[in-house]
DRENDO-1510 file (C-alpha; in Angstrom, 1 decimal, always signed):
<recs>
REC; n; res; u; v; w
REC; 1; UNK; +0.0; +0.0; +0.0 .
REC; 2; UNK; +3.2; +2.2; +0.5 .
REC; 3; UNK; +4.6; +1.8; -2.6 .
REC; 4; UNK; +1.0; +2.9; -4.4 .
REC; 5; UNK; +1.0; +6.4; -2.5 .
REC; 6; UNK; +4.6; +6.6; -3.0 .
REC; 7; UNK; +4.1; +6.4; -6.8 .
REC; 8; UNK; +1.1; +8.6; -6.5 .
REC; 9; UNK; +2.6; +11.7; -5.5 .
REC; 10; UNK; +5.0; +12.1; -8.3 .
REC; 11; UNK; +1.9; +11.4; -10.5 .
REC; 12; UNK; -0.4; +14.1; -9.2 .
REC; 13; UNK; +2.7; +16.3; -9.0 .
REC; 14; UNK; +3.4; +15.8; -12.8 .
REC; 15; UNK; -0.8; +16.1; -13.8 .
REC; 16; UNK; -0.5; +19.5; -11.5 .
REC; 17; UNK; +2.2; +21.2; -13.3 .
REC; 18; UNK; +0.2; +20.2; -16.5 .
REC; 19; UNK; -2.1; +22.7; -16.2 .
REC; 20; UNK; +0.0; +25.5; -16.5 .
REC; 21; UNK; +1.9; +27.1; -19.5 .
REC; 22; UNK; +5.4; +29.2; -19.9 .
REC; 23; UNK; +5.5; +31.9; -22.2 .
REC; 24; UNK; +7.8; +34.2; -23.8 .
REC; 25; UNK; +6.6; +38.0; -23.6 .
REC; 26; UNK; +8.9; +40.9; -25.5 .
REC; 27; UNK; +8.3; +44.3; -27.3 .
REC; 28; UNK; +8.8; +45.9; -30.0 .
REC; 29; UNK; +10.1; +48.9; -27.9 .
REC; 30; UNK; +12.1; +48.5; -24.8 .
REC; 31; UNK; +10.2; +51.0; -23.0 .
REC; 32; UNK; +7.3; +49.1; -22.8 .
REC; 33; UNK; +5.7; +47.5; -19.8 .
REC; 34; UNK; +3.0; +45.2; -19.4 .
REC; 35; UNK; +0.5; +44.1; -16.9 .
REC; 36; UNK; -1.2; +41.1; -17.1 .
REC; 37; UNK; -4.0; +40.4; -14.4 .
REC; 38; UNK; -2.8; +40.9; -10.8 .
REC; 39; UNK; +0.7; +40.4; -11.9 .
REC; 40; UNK; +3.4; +42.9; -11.0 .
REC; 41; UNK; +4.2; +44.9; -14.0 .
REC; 42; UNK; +7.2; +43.9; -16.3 .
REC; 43; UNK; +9.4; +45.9; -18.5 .
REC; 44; UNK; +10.2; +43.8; -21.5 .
REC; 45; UNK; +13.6; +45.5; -22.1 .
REC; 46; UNK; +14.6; +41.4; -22.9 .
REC; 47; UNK; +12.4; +38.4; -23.5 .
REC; 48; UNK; +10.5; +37.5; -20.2 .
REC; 49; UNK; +9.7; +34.3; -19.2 .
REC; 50; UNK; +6.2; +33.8; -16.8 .
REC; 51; UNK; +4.1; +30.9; -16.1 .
REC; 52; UNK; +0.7; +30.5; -15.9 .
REC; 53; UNK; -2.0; +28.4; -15.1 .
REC; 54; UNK; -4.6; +27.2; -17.6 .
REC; 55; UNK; -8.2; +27.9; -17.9 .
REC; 56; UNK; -11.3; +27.4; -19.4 .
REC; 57; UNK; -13.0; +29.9; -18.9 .
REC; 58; UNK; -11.3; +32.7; -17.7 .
REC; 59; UNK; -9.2; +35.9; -19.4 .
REC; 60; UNK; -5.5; +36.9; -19.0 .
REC; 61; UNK; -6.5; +41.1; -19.3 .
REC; 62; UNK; -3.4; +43.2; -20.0 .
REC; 63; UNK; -2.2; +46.9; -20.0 .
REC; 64; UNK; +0.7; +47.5; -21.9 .
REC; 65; UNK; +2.1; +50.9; -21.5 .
REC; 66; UNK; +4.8; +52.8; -23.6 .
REC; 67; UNK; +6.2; +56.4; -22.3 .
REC; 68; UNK; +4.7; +59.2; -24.5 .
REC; 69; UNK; +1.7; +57.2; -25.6 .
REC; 70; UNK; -1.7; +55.8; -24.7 .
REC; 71; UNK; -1.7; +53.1; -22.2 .
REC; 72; UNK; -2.9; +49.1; -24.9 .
REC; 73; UNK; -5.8; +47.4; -23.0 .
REC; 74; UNK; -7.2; +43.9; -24.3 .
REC; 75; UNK; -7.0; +40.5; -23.5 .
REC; 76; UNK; -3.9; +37.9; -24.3 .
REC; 77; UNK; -5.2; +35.3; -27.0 .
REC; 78; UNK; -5.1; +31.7; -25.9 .
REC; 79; UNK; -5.0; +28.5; -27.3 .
REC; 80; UNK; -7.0; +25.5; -27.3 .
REC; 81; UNK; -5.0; +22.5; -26.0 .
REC; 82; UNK; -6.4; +19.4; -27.5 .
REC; 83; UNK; -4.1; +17.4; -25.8 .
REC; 84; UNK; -6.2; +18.0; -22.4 .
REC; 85; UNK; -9.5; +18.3; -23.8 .
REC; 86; UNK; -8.6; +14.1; -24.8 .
REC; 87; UNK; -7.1; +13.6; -21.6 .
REC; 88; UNK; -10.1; +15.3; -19.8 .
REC; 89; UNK; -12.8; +12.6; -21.6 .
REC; 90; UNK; -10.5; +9.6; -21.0 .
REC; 91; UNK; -9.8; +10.4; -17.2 .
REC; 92; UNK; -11.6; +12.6; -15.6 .
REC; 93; UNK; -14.3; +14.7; -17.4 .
REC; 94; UNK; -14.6; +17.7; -14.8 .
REC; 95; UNK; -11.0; +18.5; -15.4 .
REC; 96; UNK; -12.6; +20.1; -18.8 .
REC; 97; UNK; -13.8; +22.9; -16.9 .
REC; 98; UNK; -10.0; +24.2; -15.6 .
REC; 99; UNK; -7.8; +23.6; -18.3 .
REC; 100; UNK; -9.0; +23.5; -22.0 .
REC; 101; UNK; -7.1; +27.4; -22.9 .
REC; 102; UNK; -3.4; +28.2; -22.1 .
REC; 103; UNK; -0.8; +30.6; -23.1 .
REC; 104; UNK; +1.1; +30.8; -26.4 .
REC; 105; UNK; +5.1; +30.3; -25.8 .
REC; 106; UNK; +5.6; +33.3; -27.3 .
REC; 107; UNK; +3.7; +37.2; -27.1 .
REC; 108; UNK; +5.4; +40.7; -28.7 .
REC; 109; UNK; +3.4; +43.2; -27.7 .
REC; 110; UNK; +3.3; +46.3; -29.7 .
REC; 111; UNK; +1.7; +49.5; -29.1 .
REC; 112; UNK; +2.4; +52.0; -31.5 .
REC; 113; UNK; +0.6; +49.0; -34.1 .
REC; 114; UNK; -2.2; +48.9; -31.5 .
REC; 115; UNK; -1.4; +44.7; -31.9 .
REC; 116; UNK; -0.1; +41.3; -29.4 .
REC; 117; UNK; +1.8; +39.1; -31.8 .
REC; 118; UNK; +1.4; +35.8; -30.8 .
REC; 119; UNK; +3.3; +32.7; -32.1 .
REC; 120; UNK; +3.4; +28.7; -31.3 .
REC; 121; UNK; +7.0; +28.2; -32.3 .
REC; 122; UNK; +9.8; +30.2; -32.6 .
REC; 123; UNK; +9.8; +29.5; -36.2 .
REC; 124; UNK; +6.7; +30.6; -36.8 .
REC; 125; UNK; +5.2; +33.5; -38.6 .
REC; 126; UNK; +3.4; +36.0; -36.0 .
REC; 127; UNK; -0.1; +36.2; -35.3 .
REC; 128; UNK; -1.1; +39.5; -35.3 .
REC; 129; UNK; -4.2; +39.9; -32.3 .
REC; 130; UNK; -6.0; +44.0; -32.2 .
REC; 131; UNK; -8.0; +43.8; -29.4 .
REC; 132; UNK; -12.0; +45.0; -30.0 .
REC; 133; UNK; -13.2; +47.7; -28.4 .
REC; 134; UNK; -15.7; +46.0; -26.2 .
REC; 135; UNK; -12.1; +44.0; -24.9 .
REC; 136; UNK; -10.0; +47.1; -24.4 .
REC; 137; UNK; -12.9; +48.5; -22.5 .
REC; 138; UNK; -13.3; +45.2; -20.0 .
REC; 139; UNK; -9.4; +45.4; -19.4 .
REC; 140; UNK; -9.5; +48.9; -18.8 .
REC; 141; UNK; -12.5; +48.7; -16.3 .
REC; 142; UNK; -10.6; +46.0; -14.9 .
REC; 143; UNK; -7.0; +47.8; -14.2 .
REC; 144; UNK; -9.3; +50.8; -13.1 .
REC; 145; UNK; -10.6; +48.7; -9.4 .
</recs>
């Protein structure tokens, strides 16, 4: 009976750090800092590395400020991970409702273009994200509490 619990916690330690992401977050101008939910601000002089958890159906919001311009609200673009919604139907079905979204590995935020970039791979072409008004107002009203 040992040996089961034993081999159980590295288990649930392993399906616990699942359900998080790491991403890459840079600018376009080293100036800029960015805010992302209750998260201390950063200023992306260099790449920055941050975790975060997954979610299904909740928001990353950020402000990204740049001196001499108009503080960026909107909301980071996530990704469907497939990879858990399988693992969700073939072990445990509730987990759906925690994990189905995560971060891209890598965001360059931009704020003179008004745009995130978002990417999968490093190789890849960027994805470029403008938030909608209706977004930039939610962030907003959300860095305003």
């Amino acid at each position: 009976m040992k040996a089961k619990q034993l081999l159980a916690l590295p288990l649930l330690a392993a399906l616990l750090s699942a359900c998080t992401a790491t991403t890459s977050l840079r600018s376009s101008d080293p100036s800029l800092t960015v805010t992302i939910n209750d998260d201390a601000p950063l200023v992306l002089k260099s790449p920055v590395s941050k975790t975060y958890k997954a979610t299904s159906f909740g928001q990353y919001r950020f402000r990204a400020t740049q001196e001499g311009m108009d503080p960026m609200y909107g909301l980071i673009p996530l990704k469907l991970n497939g990879g858990y919604l399988a693992a969700d139907i073939l072990f445990f079905a509730p987990a759906a409702f925690y994990n189905l979204r995560e971060v891209y590995p890598f965001y360059e935020f931009d704020v003179a273009q008004g745009v995130v970039r978002y990417k999968k791979n490093e190789s890849d072409q960027w994805t470029s994200y403008k938030p909608t008004a209706a977004e930039a107002d939610r962030a907003q009203a959300y860095f305003a509490k």
